[in-house]
KEVO-832249 format. One line per field, with one value per residue (C-alpha): residue in three letters; x, y, z. Coordinates in pm, whole numbers, m for minus. Example, Ala and Ser with C-alpha at 12.3 -4.5 7.8 and 13.67 -1.06 7.14 Angstrom:
BEGIN
residuo (ALA | SER)
xx (1230 | 1367)
yy (m450 | m106)
zz (780 | 714)
//
This chain:
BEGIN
residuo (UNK | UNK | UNK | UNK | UNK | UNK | UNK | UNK | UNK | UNK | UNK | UNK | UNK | UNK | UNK | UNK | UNK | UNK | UNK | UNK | UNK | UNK | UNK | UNK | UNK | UNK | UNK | UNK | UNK | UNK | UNK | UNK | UNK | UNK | UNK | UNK | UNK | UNK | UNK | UNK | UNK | UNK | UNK | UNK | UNK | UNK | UNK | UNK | UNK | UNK | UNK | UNK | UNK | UNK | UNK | UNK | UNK | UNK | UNK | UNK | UNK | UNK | UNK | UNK | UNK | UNK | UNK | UNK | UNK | UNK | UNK | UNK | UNK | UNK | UNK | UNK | UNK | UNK | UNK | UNK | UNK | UNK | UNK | UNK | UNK | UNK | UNK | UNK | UNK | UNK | UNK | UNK | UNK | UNK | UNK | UNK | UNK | UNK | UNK | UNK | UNK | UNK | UNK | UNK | UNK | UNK | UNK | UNK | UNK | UNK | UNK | UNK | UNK | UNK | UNK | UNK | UNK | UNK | UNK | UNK | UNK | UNK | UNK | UNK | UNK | UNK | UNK | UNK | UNK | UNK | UNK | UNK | UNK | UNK | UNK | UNK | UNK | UNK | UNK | UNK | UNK | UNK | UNK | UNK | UNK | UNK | UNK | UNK | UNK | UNK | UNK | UNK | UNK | UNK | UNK | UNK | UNK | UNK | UNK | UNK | UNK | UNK | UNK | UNK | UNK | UNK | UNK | UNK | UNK | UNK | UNK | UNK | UNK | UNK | UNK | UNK | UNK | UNK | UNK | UNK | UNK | UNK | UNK | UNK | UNK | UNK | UNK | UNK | UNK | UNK | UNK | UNK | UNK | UNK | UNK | UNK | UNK | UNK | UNK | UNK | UNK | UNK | UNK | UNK | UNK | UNK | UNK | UNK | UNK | UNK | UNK | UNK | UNK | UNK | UNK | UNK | UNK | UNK | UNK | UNK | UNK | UNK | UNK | UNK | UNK | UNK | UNK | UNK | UNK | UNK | UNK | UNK | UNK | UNK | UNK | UNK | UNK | UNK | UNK | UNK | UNK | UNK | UNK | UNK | UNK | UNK | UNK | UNK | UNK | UNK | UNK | UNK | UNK | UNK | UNK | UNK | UNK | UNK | UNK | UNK | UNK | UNK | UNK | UNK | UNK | UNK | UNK | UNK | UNK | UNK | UNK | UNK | UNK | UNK | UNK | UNK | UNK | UNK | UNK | UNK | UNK | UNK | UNK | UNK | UNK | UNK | UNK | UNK | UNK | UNK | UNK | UNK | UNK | UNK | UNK | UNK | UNK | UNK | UNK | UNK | UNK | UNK | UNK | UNK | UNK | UNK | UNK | UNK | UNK | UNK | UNK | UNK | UNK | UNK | UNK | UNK | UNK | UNK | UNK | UNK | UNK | UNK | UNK | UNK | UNK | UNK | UNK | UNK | UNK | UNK | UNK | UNK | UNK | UNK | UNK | UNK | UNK | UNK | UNK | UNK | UNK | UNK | UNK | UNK | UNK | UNK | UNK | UNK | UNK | UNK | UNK | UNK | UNK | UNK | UNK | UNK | UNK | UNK | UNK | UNK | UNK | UNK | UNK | UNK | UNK | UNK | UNK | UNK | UNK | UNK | UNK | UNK | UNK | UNK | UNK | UNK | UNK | UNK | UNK | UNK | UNK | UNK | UNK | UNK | UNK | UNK | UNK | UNK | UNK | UNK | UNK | UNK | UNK | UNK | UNK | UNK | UNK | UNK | UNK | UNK | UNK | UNK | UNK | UNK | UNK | UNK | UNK | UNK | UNK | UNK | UNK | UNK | UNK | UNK | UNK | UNK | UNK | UNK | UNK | UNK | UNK | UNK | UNK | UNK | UNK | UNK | UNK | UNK | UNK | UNK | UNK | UNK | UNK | UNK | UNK | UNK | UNK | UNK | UNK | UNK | UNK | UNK | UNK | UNK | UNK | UNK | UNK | UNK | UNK | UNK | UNK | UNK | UNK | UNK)
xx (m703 | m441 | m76 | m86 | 336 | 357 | 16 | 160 | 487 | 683 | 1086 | 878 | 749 | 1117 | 1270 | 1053 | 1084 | 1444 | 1451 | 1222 | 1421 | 1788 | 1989 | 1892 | 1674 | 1780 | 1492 | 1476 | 1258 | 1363 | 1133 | 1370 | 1121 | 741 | 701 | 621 | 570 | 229 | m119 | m210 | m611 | m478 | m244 | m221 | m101 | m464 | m610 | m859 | m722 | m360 | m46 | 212 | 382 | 641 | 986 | 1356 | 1547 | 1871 | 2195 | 2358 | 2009 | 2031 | 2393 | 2293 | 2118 | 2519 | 2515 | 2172 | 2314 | 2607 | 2354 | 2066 | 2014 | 1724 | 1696 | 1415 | 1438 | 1141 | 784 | 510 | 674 | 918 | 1275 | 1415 | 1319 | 1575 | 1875 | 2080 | 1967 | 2317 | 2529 | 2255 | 2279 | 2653 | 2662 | 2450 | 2649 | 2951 | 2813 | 2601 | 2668 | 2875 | 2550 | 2262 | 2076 | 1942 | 1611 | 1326 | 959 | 937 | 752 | 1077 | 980 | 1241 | 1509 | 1796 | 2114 | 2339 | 2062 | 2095 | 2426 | 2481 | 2257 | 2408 | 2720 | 2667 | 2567 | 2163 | 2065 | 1674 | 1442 | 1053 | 940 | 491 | 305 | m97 | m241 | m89 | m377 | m582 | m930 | m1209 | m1348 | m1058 | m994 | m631 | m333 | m259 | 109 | 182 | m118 | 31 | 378 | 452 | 739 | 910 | 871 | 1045 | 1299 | 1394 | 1397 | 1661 | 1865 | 1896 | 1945 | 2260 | 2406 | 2397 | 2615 | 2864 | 2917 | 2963 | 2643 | 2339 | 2051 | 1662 | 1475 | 1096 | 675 | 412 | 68 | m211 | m516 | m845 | m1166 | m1126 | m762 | m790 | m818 | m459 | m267 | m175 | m71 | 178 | 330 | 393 | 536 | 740 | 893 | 974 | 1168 | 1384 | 1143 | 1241 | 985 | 613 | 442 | 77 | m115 | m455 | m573 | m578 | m844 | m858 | m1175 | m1564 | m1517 | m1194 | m1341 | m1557 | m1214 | m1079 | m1122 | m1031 | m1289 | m1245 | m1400 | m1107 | m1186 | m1302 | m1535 | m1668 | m1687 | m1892 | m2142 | m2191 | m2235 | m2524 | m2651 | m2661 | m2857 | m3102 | m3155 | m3251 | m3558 | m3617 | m3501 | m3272 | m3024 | m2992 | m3331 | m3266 | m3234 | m3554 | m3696 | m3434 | m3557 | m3936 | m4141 | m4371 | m4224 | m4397 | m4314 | m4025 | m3874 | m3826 | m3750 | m3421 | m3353 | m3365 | m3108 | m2893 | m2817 | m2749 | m2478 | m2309 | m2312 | m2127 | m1867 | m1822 | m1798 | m1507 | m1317 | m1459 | m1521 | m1786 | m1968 | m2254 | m2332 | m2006 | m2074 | m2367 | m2261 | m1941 | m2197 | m2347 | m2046 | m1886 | m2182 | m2051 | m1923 | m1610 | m1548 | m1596 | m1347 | m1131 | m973 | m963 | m739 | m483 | m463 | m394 | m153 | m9 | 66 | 195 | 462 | 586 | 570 | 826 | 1005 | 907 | 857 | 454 | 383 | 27 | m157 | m428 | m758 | m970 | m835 | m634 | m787 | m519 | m376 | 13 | 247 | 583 | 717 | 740 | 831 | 1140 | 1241 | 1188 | 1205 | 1050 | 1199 | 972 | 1139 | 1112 | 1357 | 1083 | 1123 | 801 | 703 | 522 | 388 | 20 | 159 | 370 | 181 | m116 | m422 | m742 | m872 | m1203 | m1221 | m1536 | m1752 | m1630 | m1372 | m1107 | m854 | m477 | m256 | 68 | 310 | 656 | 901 | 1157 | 1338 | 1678 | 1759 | 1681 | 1805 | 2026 | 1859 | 1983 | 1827 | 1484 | 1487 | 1594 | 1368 | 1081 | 818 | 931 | 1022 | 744 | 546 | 701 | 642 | 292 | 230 | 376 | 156 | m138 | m355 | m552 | m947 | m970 | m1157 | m1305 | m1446 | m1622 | m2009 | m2004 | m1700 | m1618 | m1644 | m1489 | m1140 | m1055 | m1242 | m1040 | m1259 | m1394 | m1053 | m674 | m656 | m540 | m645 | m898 | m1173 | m991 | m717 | m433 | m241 | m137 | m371 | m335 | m676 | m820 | m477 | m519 | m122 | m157 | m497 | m294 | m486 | m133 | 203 | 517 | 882 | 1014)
yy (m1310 | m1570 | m1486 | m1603 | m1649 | m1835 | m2064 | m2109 | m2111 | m2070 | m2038 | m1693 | m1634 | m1632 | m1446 | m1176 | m1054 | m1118 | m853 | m652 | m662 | m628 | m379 | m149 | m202 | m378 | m155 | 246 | 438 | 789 | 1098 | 1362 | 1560 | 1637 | 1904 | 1747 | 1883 | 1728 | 1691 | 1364 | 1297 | 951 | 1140 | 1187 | 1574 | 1631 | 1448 | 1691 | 1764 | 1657 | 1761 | 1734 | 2086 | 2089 | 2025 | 1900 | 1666 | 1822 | 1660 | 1700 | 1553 | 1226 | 1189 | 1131 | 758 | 631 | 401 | 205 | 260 | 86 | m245 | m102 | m379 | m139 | 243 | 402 | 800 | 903 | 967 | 1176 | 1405 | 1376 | 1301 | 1447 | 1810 | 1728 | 1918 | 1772 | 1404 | 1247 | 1370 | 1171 | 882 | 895 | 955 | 601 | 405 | 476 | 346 | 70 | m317 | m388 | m622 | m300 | m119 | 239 | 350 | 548 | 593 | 903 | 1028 | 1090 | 1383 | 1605 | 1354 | 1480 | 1324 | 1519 | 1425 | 1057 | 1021 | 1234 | 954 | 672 | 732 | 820 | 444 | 497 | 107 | 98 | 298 | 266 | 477 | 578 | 519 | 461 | 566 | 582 | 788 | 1090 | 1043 | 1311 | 1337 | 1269 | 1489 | 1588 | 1432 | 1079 | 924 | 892 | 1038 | 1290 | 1243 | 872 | 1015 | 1195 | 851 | 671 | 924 | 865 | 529 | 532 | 799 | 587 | 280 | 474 | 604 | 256 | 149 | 455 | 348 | 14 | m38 | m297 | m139 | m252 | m44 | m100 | 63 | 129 | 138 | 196 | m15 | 219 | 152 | 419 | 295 | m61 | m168 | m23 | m252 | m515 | m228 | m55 | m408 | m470 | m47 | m118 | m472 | m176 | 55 | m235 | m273 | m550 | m564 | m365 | m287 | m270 | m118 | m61 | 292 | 447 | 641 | 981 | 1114 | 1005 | 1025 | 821 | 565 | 457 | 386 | 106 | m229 | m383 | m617 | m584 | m914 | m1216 | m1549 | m1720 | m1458 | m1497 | m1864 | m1859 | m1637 | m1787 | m2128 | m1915 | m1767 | m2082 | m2221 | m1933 | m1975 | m2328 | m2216 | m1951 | m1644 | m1395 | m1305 | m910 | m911 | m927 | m526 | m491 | m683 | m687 | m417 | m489 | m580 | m777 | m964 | m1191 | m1588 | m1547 | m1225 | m1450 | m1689 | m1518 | m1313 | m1631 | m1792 | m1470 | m1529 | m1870 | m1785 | m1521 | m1823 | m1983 | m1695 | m1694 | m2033 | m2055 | m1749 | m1543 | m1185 | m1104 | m761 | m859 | m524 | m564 | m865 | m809 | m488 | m709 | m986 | m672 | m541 | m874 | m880 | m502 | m512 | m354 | m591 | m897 | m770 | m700 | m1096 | m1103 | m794 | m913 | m1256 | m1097 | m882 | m1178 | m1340 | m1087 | m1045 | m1369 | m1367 | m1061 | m1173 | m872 | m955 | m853 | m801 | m790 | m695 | m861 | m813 | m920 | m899 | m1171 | m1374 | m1265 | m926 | m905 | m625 | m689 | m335 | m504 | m845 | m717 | m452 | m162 | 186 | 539 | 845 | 1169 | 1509 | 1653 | 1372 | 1173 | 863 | 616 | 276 | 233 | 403 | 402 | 546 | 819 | 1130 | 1259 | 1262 | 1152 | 889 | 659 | 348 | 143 | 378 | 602 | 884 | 793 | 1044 | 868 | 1029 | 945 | 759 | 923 | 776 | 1058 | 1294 | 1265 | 1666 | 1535 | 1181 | 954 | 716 | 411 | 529 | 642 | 213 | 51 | 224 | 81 | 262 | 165 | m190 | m251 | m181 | m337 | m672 | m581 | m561 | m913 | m1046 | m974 | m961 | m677 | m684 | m717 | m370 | m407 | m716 | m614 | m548 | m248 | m76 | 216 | 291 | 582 | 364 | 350 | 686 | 928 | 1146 | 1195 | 1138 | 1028 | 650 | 488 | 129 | m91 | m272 | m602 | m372 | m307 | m21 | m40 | 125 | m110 | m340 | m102 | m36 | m183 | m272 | m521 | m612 | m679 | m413 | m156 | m208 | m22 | m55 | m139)
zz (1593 | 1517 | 1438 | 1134 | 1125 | 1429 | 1291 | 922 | 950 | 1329 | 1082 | 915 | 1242 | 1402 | 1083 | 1063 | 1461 | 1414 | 1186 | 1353 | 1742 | 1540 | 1617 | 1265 | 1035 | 716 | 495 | 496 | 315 | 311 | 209 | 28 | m58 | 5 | m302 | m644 | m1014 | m1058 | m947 | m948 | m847 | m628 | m437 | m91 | m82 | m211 | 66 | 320 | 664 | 560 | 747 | 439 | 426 | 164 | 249 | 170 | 360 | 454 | 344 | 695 | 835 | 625 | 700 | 1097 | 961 | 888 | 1168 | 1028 | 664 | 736 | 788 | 552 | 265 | 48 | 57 | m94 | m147 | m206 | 11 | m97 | m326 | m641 | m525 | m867 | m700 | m416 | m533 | m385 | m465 | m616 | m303 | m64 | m321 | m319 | 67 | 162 | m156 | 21 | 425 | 249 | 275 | m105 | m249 | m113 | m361 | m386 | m586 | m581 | m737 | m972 | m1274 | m1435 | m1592 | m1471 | m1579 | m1801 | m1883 | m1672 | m1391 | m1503 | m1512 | m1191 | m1012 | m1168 | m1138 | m773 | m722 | m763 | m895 | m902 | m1092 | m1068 | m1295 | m1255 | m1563 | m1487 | m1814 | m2188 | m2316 | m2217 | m2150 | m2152 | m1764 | m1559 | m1315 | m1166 | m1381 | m1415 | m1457 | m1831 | m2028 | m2291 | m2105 | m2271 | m2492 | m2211 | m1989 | m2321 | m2305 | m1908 | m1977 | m2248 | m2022 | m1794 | m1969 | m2173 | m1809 | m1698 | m1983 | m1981 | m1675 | m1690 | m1371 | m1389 | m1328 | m1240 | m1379 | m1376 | m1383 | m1090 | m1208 | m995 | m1088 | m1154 | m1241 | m1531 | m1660 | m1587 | m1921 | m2010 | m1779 | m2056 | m2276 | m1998 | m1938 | m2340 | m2342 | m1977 | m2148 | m2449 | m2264 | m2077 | m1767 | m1556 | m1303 | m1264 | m945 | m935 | m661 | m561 | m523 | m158 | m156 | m84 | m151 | m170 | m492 | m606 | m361 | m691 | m867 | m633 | m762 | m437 | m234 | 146 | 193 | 226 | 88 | 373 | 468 | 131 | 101 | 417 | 275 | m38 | 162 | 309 | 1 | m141 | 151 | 133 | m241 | m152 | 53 | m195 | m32 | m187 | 110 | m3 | 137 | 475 | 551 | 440 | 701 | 998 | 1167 | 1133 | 1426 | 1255 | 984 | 739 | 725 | 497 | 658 | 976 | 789 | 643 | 970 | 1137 | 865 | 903 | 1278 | 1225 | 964 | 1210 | 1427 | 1173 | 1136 | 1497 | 1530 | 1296 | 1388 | 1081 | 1080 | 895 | 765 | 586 | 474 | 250 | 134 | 38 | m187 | m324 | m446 | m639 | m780 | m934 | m1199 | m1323 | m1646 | m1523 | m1224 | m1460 | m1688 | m1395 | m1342 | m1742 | m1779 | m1491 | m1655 | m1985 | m1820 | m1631 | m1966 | m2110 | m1845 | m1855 | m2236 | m2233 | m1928 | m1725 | m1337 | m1238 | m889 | m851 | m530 | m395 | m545 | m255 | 144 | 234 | 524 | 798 | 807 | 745 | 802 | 532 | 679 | 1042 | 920 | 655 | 958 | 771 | 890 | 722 | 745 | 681 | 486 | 843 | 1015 | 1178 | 1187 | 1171 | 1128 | 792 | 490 | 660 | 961 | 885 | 832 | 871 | 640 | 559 | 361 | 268 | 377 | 374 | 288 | 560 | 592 | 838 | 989 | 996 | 1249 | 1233 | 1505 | 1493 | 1770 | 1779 | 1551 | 1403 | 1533 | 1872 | 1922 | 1720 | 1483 | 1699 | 2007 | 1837 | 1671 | 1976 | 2194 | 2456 | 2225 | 1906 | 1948 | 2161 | 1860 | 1630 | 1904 | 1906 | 1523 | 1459 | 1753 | 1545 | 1796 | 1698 | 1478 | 1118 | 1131 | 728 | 823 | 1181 | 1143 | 1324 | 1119 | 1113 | 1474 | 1675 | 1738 | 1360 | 1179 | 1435 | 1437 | 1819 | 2011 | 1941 | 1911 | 2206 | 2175 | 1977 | 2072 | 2129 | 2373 | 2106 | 2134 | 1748 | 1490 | 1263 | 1210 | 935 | 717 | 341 | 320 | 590 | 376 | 70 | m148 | m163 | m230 | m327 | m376 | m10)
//
């Protein structure tokens, strides 16, 4: 696979392993806390065959990062769980406003329903800047299972929002505050509404996400195609071609595997290896098998509606001046890692530290129709070895080289996915098929399809 810094642009290319080889990272994301006060159905923590026991960071634990605070331009406090549990959450805000760089900021993602004002203004005070505040639904709806951000909580969310918004202006501090919604196939349709209510409360920005899932069964929510655009252009070029001699390309498992095959089976089997000629040809990966079920799906009534909704939502943003950050709705044609690029660093409740958000614990998840077993890379642990060692270390910034070589498959787009190298299932992952030592080829952040505050 091409890099695709070093082919589109060598300055990006430069920047982004600048920041990745310096001597700290200038992004953290810290978990606080792993234990929560909900039960959300997207959530990770409800994932089979995860290894998230609950725990708090220790204050004396989070103190050891001083040295990569002192350079740290973004801290995020929060991970899997609810960093308003953490009880001792202003002292670690206060502790990393007082090592941080003067123009830093501090935040966290939280459903805000354990805000008060003495909370608030504890947090505010203590130099906490950025709020993101989870609000996927503003309604209940019969058949959902597990809770969903906002629901019958949309007062309560109002309410954090104006306790923040009044500590902010006791004490004289700008704040961001903003919304993550995660885009559903069953609350879709209320992402123009949670804009106009998130431009209500004083949101500046809102994060949308696609939904990781976690089950065989949440799988139906995602809205997210796995299939980039040139993949897809490429097969429509085909489709096109095979309408032309009257064929209908979703034909072609029906008579692949045939021995004897009438005129117009070989016909379209024949037309089939041509086009992964094509692919190949042209550097394409290509899983027709995914295609094929995409080309389905975009004539559901739900995916149709799917590009009107965002463009609604899109204009209502800019009409009320609220910043939308929209993920990608279908893969991007070259995989991209921001956490590597921006030299960001994660932290676990336990004090290990880890690349990325895919990478640092261990769970399960579905991923092209398949379950696939993430194990986690940890480098070292802040009991054991300062935080400067554990960053500038052989292992860890010999992966962080690797990842920005990007020279590893586009797994969702192989024919023969999943295999054994990505599902983890028959034996640890030690490299892929094209000799990477990175598991990175099948994650959906470096797809486009999830993003988050850092």
């Amino acid at each position: 696979m091409n890099n695709i810094l070093d082919k589109e642009n060598p300055k990006m290319a430069k920047t982004a392993n600048a920041k990745a080889q310096a001597p700290f990272p200038s992004k953290l994301q810290v978990e606080v806390t792993t234990r929560c006060n909900m039960s959300c159905s997207m959530c990770v923590k409800y994932a089979p065959g995860n290894d998230i026991s609950e725990a708090d960071l220790d204050l004396e634990t989070f103190k050891k990062l001083k040295p990569a605070l002192e350079h740290c331009e973004g801290l995020v406090l929060n991970g899997i769980g609810e960093p308003l549990l953490h009880p001792q959450l202003a002292e670690i805000v206060a502790y990393a406003r007082k090592n941080m760089p003067q123009q830093s900021w501090i935040g966290f993602q939280t459903n805000a329903l354990l805000l008060t004002e003495k909370l608030a203004n504890s947090l505010v005070l203590a130099g906490a800047d950025t709020f993101c505040i989870s609000v996927d639904s503003l309604e209940s709806r019969d058949g959902q299972s597990g809770e969903i951000h906002g629901q019958s909580s949309v007062e309560r969310l109002a309410r954090s929002f104006a306790l923040l918004k009044n500590a902010g202006k006791k004490y004289d501090r700008e704040l961001n505050l903003g919304v993550e919604f995660v885009l559903m196939k069953d609350t879709v349709d209320q992402l123009p509404g949670v804009v106009r209510w998130a431009a209500q409360q004083g949101s500046a920005f809102m994060i949308c996400s696609n939904v990781l899932a976690h089950s065989e069964a949440m799988q139906e929510q995602s809205l997210f195609n796995p299939n980039p655009p040139k993949t897809t252009a490429l097969f429509e070029k085909w489709q096109n071609h095979a309408l032309s001699l009257g064929l209908d390309i979703h034909d072609y498992y029906n008579f692949v595997w045939k021995f004897l095959k009438t005129p117009s089976g070989k016909q379209l089997t024949d037309m089939v290896k041509k086009m992964r000629l094509d692919a190949k040809k042209n550097d394409i990966w290509l899983h027709l098998r995914s295609l094929l079920e995409w080309d389905k799906k975009k004539h559901n009534p739900t995916m149709v509606a799917v590009d009107e909704i965002c463009a609604q939502a899109e204009l209502q943003a800019a009409e009320l001046g609220i910043e939308l950050r929209m993920p990608s709705m279908m893969a991007r044609d070259d995989l991209s890692c921001h956490f590597m690029e921006d030299g960001a660093a994660f932290v676990t409740s336990k004090g290990d530290v880890a690349p990325c958000q895919f990478l640092w614990h261990g769970y399960s998840c579905h991923l092209d129709g398949s379950e696939k077993l993430v194990k986690p890379q940890i480098f070292g642990n802040l009991a054991e070895a300062d935080f400067s060692e554990i960053w500038r270390s052989t292992k860890y910034s010999g992966f962080r080289n690797e990842v920005l070589d990007y020279s590893f498959p586009y797994c969702s787009n192989c024919p023969i996915v999943p295999c054994d190298d990505i599902t983890g299932r028959s034996y640890d992952f030690e490299t892929d098929c094209m000799g990477a030592q990175v598991p990175c080829g099948h994650c959906p952040w470096a797809m486009g399809a999830l993003q988050c505050l850092l």
